[in-house]
N, C-alpha and C positions, 0 to 999 in steps of 0.2 A: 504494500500500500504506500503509495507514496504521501509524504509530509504535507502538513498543512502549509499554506499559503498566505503570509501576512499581505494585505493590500492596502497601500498608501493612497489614501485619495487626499491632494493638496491644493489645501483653497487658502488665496490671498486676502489680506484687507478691504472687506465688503468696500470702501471708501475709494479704493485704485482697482478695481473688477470691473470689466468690458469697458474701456475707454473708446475701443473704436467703433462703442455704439452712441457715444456723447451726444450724436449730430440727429437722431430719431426718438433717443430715451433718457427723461431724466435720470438722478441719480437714483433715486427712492424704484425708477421703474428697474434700473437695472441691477441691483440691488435686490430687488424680487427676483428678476430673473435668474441669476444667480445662486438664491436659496431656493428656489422650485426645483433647478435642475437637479442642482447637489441634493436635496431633498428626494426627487425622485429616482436619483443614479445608487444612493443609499439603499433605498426600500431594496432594489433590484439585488444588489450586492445582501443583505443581511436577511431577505427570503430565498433568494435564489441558489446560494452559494454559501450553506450554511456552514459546509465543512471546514472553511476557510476563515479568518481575522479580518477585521477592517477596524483601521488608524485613518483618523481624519489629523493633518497636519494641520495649523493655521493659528496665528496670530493676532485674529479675531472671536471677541467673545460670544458674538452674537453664531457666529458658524458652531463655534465650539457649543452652544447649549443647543443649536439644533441635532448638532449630531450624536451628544450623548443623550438628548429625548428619545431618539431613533437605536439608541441601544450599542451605542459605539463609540469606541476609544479614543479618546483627543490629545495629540502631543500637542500640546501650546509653547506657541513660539512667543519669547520677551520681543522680541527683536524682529521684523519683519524683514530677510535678507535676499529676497529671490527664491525662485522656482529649486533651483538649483542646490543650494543651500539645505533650504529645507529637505530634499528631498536625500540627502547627505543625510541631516540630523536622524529621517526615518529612517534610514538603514544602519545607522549603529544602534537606533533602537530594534532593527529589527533581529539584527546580529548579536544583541546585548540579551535578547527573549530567546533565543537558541533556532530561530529559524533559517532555514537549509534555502530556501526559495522567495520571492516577494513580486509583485504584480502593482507596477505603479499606474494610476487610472485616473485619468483628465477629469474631473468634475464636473463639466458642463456637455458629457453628450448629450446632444439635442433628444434620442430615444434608445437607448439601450439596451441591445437584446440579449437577454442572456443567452440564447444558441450561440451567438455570436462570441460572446465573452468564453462559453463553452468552448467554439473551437479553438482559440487560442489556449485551452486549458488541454485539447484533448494534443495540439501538436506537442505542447511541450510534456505530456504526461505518456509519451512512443512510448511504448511495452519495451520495443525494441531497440532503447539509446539505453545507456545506465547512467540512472538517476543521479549517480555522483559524480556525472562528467558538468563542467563549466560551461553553459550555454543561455543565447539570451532568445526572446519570441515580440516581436515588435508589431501591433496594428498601426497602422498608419493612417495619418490626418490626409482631409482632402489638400490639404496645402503642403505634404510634405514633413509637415511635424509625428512626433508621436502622442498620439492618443491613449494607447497603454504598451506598457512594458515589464516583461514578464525577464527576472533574471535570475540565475540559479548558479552560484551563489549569488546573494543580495547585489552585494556587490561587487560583482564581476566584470562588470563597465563602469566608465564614468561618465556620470548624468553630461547632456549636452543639450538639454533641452532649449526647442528655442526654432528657430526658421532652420524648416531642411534637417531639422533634428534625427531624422531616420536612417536618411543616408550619410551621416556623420557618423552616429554612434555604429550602423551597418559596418562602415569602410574601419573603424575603430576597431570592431572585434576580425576581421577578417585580416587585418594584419597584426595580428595577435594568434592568429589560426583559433579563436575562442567560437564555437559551435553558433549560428544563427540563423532565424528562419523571418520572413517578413509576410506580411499576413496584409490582404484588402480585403476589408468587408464594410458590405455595403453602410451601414448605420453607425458600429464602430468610428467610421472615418470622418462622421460629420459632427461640427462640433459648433456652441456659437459666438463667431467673434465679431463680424459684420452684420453691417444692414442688410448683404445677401444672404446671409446666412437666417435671418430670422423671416424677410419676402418668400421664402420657399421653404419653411420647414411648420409642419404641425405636428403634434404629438399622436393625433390621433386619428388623419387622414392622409392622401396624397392630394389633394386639394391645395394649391397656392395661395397664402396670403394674398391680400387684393393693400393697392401700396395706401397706406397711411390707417393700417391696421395690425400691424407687426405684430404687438405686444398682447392684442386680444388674441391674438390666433396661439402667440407662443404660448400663454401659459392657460389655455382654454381646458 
């Protein structure tokens, strides 16, 4: 049987969260948006995925009481230092709790499927690799970022998050000869950062926002 799975989900200062939506949504709108997402990417992770941990990182208190109402661990940050950083801090925690593997997970996918989250669990969970080899499992943003990242050990790579994120960290472990697989799936990959991102996404149809309705549709 293989180990459990600590999963970092890392949410910044509700106050500095989707700026490049400034130009369509106040702060207070995005700001919801924001805790809807994380709100509903939790549900997903702590019914779906019960065998596994989930660590909400963040330096926000208002993040941090949603997520321990929702029944889950909060690292709090004094210090708010980047993506980056923080995501450092979880994995010496995750390495300091005795775990073997970790699954770091964008907080704002627009709908989240757990088959989807599944196959990235079932590539990295091969009968046929042995579990104690160093490898990493990458879903990928529609922009080229990463969305989730699965690494065994925790820290097997170093974070690089950020534009193009994928093929950085990808090209990182492969001149390292370190095991990697990269993974497109559909929902996974969409995330929301833009005004197009919320003009075309609904939670619960294939139905397009109609323009100057973004924020009723996102969190309908």
């Amino acid at each position: 049987m293989r180990s459990r799975v600590n999963i970092l989900v890392p949410v910044k200062d509700l106050a500095f969260c989707k700026q490049r939506l400034a130009s369509i949504l106040s702060p207070q709108e995005r700001q919801h948006l924001v805790l809807t997402l994380l709100e509903n990417n939790l549900r997903v992770l702590t019914t779906e995925f019960t065998e596994h941990d989930v660590l909400v990182i963040t330096p926000d208190h208002t993040v941090a009481r949603l997520a321990k109402r929702l029944g889950v661990r909060v690292l709090s940050e004094p210090v708010a230092q980047g993506l980056n950083i923080a995501l450092q801090h979880g994995t010496r925690w995750s390495l300091a709790k005795g775990y073997q593997r970790q699954l770091v997970l964008a907080p704002d996918i627009a709908d989240l499927k757990s088959h989807e989250l599944q196959q990235l669990f079932n590539q990295m969970d091969n009968p046929n690799v042995d579990p104690t080899v160093p490898r990493i499992g990458i879903a990928v943003a529609k922009d080229g970022g990463t969305n989730a990242l699965f690494t065994q050990p925790p820290n097997v790579v170093e974070f690089q998050f950020g534009p193009n994120s994928a093929a950085r960290m990808l090209s990182h472990c492969r001149q390292r000869g370190i095991a990697n697989h990269r993974l497109h799936l559909t929902h996974l990959s969409l995330d929301i950062d833009t005004p197009e991102d919320l003009t075309y996404w609904t939670l619960d149809s294939q139905t397009p926002c109609q323009e100057g309705e973004e924020m009723a549709c996102a969190l309908k």
